[in-house]
C-alpha positions in Angstrom: 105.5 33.3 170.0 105.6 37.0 170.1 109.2 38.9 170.0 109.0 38.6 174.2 109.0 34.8 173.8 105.5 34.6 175.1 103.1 32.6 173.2 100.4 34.8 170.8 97.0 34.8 172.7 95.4 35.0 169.2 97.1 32.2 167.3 96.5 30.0 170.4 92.7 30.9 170.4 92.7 29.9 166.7 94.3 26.8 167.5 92.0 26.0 170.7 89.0 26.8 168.6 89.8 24.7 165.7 90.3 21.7 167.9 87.1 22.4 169.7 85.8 22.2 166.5 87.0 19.5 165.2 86.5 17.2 168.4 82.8 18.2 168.2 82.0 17.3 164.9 83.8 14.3 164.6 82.9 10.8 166.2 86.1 8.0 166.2 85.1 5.1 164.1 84.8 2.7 167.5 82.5 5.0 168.6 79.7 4.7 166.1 79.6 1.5 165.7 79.1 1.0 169.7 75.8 2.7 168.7 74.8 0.6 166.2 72.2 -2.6 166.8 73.5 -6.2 165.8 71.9 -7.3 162.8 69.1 -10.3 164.0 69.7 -13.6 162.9 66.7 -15.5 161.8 66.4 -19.1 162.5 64.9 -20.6 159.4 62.6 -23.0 161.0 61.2 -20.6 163.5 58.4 -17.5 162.8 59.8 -13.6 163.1 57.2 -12.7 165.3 54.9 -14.9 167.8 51.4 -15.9 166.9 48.7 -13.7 168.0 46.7 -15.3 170.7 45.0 -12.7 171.8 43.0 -12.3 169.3 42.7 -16.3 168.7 41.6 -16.9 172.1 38.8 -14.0 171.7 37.4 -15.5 168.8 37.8 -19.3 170.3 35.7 -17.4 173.0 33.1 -15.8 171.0 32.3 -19.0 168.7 32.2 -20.8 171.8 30.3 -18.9 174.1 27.2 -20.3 176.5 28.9 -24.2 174.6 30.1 -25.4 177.8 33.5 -25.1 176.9 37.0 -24.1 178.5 39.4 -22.0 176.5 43.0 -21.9 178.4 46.5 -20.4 177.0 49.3 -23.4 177.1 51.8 -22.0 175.2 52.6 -23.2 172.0 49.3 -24.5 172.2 45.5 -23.5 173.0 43.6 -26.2 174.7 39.9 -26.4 174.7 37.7 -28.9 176.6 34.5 -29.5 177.5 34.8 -31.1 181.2 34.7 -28.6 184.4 37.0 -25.9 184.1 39.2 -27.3 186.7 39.8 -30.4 185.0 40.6 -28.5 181.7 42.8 -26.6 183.2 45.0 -29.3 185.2 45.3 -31.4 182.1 47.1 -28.1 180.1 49.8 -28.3 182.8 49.8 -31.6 184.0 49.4 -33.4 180.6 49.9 -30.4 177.8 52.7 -28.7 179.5 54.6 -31.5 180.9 54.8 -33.3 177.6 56.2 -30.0 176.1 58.7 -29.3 178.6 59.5 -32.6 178.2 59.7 -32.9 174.4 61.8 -29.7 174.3 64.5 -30.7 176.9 65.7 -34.2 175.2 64.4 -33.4 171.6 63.3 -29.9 170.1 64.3 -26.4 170.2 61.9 -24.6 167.9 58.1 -23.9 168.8 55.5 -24.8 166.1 55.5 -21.5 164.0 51.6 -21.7 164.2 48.9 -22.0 166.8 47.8 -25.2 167.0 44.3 -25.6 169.1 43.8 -28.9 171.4 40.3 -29.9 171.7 39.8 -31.9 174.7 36.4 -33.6 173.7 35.1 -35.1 177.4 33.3 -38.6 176.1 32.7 -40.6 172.7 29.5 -38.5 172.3 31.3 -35.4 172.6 34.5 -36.0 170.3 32.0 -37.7 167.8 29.4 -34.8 167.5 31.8 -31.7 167.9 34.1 -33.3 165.4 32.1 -33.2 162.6 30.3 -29.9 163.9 33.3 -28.1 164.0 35.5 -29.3 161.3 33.1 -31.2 159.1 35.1 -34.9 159.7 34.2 -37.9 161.1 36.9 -39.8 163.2 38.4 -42.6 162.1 39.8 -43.5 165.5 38.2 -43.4 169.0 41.0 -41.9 170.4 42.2 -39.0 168.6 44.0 -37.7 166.2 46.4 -34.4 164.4 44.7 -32.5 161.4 47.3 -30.3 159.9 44.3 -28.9 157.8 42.7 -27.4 160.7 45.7 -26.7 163.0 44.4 -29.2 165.8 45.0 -31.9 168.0 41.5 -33.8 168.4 41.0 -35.7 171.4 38.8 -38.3 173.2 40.6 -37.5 176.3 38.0 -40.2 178.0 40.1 -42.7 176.2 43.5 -41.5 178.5 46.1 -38.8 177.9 48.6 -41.5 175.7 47.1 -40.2 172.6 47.0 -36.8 173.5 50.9 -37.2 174.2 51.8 -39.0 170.7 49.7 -36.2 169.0 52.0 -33.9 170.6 54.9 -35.2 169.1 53.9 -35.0 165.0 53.8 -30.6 165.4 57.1 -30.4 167.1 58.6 -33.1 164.4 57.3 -30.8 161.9 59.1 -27.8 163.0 62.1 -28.8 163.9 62.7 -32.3 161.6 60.4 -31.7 159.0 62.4 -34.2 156.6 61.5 -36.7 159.2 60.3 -40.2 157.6 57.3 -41.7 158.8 58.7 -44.8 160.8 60.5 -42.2 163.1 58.1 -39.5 163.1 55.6 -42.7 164.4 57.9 -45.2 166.2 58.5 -41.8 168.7 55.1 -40.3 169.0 53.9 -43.7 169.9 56.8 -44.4 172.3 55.0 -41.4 174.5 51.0 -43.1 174.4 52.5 -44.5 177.8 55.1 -42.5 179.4 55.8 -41.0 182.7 58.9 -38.9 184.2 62.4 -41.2 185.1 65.5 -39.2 186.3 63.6 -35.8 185.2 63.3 -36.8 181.5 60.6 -38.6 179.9 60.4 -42.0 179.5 58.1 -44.9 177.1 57.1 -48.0 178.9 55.8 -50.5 177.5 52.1 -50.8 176.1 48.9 -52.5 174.4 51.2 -52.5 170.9 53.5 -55.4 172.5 51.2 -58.3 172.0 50.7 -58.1 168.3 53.9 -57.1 167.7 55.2 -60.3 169.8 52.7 -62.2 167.8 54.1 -61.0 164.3 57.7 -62.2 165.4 56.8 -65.4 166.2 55.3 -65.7 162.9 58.2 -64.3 160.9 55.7 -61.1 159.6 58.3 -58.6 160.6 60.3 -56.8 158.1 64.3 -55.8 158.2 64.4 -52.4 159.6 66.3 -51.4 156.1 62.7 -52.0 154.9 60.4 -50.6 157.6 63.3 -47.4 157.6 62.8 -46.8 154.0 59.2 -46.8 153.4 57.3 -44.2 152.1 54.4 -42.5 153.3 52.2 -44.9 151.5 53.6 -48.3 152.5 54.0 -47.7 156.0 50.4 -46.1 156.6 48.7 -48.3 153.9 50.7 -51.4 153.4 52.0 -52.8 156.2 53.9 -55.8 156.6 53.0 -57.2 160.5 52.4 -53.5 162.3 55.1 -50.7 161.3 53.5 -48.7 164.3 54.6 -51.2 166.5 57.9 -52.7 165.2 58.9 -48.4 165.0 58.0 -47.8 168.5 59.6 -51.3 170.1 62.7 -50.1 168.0 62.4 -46.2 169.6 62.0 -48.3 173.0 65.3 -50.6 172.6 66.7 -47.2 171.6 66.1 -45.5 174.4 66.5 -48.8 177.2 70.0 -48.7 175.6 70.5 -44.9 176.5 70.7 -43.9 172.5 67.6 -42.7 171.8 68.3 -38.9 172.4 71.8 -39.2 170.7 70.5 -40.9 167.4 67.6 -38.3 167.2 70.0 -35.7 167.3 72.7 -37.3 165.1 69.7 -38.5 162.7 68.7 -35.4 162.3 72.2 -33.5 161.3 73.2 -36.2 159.0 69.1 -36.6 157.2 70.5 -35.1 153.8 73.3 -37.7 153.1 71.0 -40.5 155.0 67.5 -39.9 154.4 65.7 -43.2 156.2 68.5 -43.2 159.5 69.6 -46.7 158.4 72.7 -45.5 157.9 73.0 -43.5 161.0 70.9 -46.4 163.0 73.8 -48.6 162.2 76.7 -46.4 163.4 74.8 -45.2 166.8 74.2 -49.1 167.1 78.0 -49.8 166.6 77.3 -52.7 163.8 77.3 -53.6 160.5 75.4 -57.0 160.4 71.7 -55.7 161.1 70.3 -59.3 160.0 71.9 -60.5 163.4 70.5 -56.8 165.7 67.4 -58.2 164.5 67.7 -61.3 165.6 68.9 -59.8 168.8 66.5 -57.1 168.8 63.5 -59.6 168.2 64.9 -61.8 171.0 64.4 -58.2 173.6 60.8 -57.5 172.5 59.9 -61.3 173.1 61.2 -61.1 176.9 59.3 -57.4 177.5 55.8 -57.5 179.1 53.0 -55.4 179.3 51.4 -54.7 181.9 
């Protein structure tokens, strides 16, 4: 203040214009970081960025072109096919995208981190020629069959959809349970060769596997799960006891008739480091210790099932 007791214009301009200053220049901690963008978590099992399908499609197109073929986005897939273009296109949503849907609601969360092409070959001529054409194979199934190699799913689809379904299955395993063993991986993909929708979830019926599986337990060929569970790669595709694809499935199907199929996927999955095969886990979700006797039970189920 001056000697009149008023305040001194100049200091208070000084004072004004240094906290002008300083209000200007200087940004409160809270406030920067509100400008700042999250850091991006990155699921392991998934890709950073999505597959480029434009340009996949355009080359599916130009190597295809004046071949009679159908090229048709069904994301995570690309289906190809050789029928009428209608057709083609009502088995990507009706088959393709239903399974997906499906798949994803009960069972998966990540996307193959790939394209994977379905080939929808329209007759045994057709899957037999293009097949070795395009990827230098011959089938060793008439219905169809995965080649991780070529990042396809290779179809008969004159044989049915079934296949085309349980194909579906093995890509999705990969990306989202890629310790998976091969009874599981199987025993589900073949639950879904004959399927259709129940209560808005898919669901396995019964199928052409039951009678030689029925057979094989009448004549005692069966193995203990603890042994179908624990086989490797080798033993369950190359030396099989009675019909692991089969026994696997019926087991998926008892899984699922007794509302635990979706559970012990998920619980299977979470616990795969400490209990590799899902015996272990198989026996908790099934709420017993004694399996020789489930089997005995579980054998006495399959024998009253039918098909068709």
């Amino acid at each position: 203040m001056d000697k009149t007791g008023q305040p001194n214009l100049f200091v208070l301009k000084c004072i004004l214009t240094l906290i002008s200053t300083l209000f200007l220049t200087t940004t409160p901690a809270f406030c920067k970081a509100s400008h700042r963008s999250s850091p991006k978590t990155t699921d392991p099992n998934t890709s950073s960025t999505e597959p480029n399908y434009t340009s996949h499609i355009a080359e599916l197109k130009n190597k295809l072109q004046n071949k009679g073929f159908t090229v048709i986005l069904q994301k995570p897939f690309v289906v190809i096919g050789d029928e009428p273009p209608e057709t083609v296109r009502s088995r990507s949503i009706r088959t393709v995208k239903w399974s997906v849907d499906k798949l994803k609601q009960d069972y998966y969360k990540n996307d193959p981190n790939k394209i994977i092409n379905i080939w929808l070959f329209k007759d045994s001529e057709s899957y037999n020629k293009h097949t070795r054409q395009f990827f230098n194979e011959r089938p060793t199934t008439p219905f169809g069959f995965y080649s991780d190699k070529h990042n396809a799913l290779i179809m008969n689809i004159a044989t049915g959809g079934g296949t085309l379904v349980h194909e579906i299955v093995h890509p999705f395993m990969s990306a989202n349970f890629p310790q998976c063993p091969p009874w599981f991986n199987e025993g589900l993909a073949s639950l879904y060769e004959q399927c259709r929708e129940k209560d808005g979830h898919i669901y396995g019926m019964t199928n052409w596997r039951l009678e030689g599986l029925q057979k094989d337990i009448r004549a005692g060929k069966v193995r203990p799960f603890k042994d179908l569970t624990s086989a490797s790669e080798f033993t369950f595709y190359h030396k099989p006891s009675g019909d692991n694809y089969a026994q696997a499935r019926y087991l998926c199907y008892y899984l699922q008739q007794k509302n635990l199929l979706t559970k012990y996927y998920h619980k299977f999955r979470a616990n795969c480091k400490t209990d590799p095969t899902g015996y272990e886990t198989l026996k908790k979700i099934l709420g017993t210790k004694d399996m020789k006797k489930f089997q005995k039970q579980w054998e006495n189920f399959v024998l009253k099932l039918k098909f068709p």
